[in-house]
C-alpha positions as CSV (number, residue, x, y, z in Angstrom):
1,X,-18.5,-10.7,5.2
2,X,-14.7,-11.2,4.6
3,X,-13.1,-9.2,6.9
4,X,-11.7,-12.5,8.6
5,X,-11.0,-14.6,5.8
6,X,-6.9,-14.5,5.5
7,X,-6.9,-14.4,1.6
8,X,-3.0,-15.4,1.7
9,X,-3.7,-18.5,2.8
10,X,-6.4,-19.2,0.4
11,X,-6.8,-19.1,-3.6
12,X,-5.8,-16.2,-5.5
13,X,-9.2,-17.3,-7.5
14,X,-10.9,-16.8,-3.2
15,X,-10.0,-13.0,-3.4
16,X,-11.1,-12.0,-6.8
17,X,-14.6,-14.1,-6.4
18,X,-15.2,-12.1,-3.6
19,X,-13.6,-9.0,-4.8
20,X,-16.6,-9.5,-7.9
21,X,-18.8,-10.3,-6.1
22,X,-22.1,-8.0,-4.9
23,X,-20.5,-7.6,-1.6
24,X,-19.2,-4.6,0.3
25,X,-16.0,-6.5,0.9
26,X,-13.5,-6.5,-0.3
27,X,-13.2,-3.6,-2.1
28,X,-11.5,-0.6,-3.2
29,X,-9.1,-0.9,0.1
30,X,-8.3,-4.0,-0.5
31,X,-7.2,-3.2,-4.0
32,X,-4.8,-0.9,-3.0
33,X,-3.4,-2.7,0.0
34,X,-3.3,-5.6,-2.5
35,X,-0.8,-3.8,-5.0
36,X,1.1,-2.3,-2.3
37,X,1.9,-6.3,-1.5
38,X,2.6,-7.4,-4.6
39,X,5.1,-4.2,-5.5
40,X,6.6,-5.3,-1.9
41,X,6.9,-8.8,-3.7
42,X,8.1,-8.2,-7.0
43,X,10.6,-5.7,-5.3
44,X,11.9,-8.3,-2.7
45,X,12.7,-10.5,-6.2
46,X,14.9,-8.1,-7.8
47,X,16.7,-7.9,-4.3
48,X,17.0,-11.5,-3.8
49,X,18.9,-11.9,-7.5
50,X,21.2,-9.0,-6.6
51,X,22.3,-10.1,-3.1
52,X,25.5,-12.0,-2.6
53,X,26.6,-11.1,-6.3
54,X,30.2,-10.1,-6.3
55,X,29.4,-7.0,-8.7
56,X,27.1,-5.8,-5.8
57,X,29.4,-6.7,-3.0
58,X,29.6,-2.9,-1.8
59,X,26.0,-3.1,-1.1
60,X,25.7,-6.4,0.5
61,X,24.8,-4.6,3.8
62,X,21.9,-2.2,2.0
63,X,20.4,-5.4,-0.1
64,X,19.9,-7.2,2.9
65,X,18.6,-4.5,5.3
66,X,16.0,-3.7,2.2
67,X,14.5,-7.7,1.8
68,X,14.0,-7.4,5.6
69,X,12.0,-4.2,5.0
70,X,10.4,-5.4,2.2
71,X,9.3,-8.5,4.0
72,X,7.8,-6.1,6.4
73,X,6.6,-4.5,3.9
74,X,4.5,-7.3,2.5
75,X,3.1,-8.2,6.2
76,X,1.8,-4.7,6.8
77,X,0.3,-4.5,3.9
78,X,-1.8,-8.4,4.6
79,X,-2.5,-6.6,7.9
80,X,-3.8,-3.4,6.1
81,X,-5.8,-5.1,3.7
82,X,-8.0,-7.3,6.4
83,X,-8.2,-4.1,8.7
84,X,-9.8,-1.8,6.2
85,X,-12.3,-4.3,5.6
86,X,-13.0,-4.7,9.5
87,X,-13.1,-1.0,9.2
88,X,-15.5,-0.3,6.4
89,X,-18.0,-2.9,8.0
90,X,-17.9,-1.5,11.2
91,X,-18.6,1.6,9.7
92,X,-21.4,0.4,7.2
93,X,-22.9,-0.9,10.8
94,X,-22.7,2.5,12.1
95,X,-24.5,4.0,9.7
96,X,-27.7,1.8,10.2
97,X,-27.5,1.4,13.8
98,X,-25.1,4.1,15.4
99,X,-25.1,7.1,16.6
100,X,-23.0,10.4,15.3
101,X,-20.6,9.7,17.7
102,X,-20.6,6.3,16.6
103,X,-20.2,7.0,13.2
104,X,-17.7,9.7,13.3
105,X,-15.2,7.0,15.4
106,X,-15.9,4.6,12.5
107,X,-15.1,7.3,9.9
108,X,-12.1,8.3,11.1
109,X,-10.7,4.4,11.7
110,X,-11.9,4.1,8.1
111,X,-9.7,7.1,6.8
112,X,-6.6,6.0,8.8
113,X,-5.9,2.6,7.7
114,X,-6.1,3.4,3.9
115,X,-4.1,6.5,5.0
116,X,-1.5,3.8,6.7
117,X,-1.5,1.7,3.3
118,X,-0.9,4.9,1.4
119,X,2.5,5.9,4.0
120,X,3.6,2.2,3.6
121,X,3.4,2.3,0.0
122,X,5.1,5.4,-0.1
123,X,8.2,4.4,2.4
124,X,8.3,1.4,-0.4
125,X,8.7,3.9,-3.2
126,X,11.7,5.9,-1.1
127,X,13.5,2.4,-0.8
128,X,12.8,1.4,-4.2
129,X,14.6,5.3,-5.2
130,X,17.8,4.2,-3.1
131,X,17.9,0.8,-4.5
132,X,17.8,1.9,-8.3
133,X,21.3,2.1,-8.7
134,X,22.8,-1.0,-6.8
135,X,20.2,-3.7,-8.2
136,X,20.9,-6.1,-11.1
137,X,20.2,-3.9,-13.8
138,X,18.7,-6.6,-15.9
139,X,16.2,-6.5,-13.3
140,X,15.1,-2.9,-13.4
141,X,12.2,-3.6,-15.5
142,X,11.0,-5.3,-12.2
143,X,11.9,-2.6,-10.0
144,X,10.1,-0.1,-12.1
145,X,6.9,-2.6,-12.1
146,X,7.1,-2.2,-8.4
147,X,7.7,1.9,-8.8
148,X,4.7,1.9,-10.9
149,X,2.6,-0.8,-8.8
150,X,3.6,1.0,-5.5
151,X,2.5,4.8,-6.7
152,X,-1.1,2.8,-7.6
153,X,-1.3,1.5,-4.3
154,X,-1.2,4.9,-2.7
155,X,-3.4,6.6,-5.2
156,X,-5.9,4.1,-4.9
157,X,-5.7,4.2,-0.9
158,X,-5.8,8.1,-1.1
159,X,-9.4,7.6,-3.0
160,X,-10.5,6.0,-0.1
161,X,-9.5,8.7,1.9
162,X,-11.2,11.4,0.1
163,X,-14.6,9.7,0.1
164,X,-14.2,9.4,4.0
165,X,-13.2,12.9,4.6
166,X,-16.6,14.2,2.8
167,X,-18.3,13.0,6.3
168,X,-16.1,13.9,9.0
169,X,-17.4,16.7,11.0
170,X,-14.2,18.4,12.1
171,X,-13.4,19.9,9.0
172,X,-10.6,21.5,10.3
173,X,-9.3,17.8,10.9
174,X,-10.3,17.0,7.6
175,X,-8.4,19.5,5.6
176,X,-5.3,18.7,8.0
177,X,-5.8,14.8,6.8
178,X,-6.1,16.1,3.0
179,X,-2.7,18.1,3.1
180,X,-0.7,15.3,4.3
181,X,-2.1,13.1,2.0
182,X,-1.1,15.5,-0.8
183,X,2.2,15.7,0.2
184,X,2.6,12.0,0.5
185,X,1.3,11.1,-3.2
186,X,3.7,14.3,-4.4
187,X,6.5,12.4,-2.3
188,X,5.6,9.3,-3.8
189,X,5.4,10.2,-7.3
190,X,9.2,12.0,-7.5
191,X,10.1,8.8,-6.5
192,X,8.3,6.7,-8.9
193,X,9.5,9.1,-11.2
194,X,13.4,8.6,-10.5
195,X,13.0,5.0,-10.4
196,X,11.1,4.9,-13.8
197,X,13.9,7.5,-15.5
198,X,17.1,5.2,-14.0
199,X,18.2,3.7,-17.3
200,X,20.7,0.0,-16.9
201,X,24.3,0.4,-16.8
């Protein structure tokens, strides 16, 4: 089990034994919660070179207000990333010991926190599309790593979703779950898109 290890504190080599290994986790969750962190990262970076430049003086105030969400950013996501493997063993328990209102409870816990890594990855996406214009521009390759990294942190997260939405009984529910994570990925990807099409001035 690795649902309490804090893989921050440990190795980077810790998480990707584990990840390869013939264990249920970490997995796929993990993954995504994973690149949401490092896009938080790499897009905290750029920030941190453009603050306190006198070029970028007029957006002193928005730089430093985005490495504080950023930051956020980056604990959410560690938070995410041990919760949806708390989440898929509980409901890998349910399934051999628990009942179906057992294991519907543990479905739908296991559909919301990769929904929660997808919204986080998404609000990252809409800051990254404000920041595009008022970052060092020799950093923008960085930025648009993050873009890129961010948008594959929600898809993978919304692959999670799907899976868990084949077994939830209230299909009504389900379908409601599906729409709003179609409108997040389309949200996310016009702002990938606009960060990836800002050119350097």
């Amino acid at each position: 089990m690795s649902a309490d290890k804090d893989y921050l504190s440990l190795p980077l080599r810790a998480f990707l034994t584990d990840l390869a290994a013939k264990t249920p986790t970490p997995g796929g969750g993990s993954v995504a919660a994973m690149a949401g962190l490092l896009a938080a990262a790499q897009a905290r970076m750029v920030v941190e070179y453009t603050v306190g430049k006198p070029k970028f003086a007029a957006y002193e105030d928005k730089l430093q207000e985005a490495i504080r969400e950023l930051h956020r950013a980056e604990v959410v996501f560690a938070e995410l990333m041990s919760e949806d493997m708390a989440a898929y063993e509980r409901l890998a328990a349910s399934r051999k010991a628990g009942g179906p209102a057992e294991q519907q409870q543990a479905t739908a816990t296991a559909t919301a926190v990769p929904m929660e890594i997808a919204a986080m990855a998404g609000a990252v996406l809409a800051l990254l599309d404000g920041l595009k214009e008022c970052v060092n521009p020799y950093l923008l390759g960085d930025l648009k790593v993050a873009a890129v990294m961010s948008l594959a942190a929600a898809q993978s997260a919304a692959v999670n979703v799907e899976v868990n939405l084949r077994d939830f009984a209230d299909r009504s529910e389900a379908d409601r779950v599906n729409k709003e994570m179609t409108q997040l990925l389309e949200k996310a990807d016009d702002h990938r898109n606009s960060v990836l099409n800002q050119r350097a001035s």
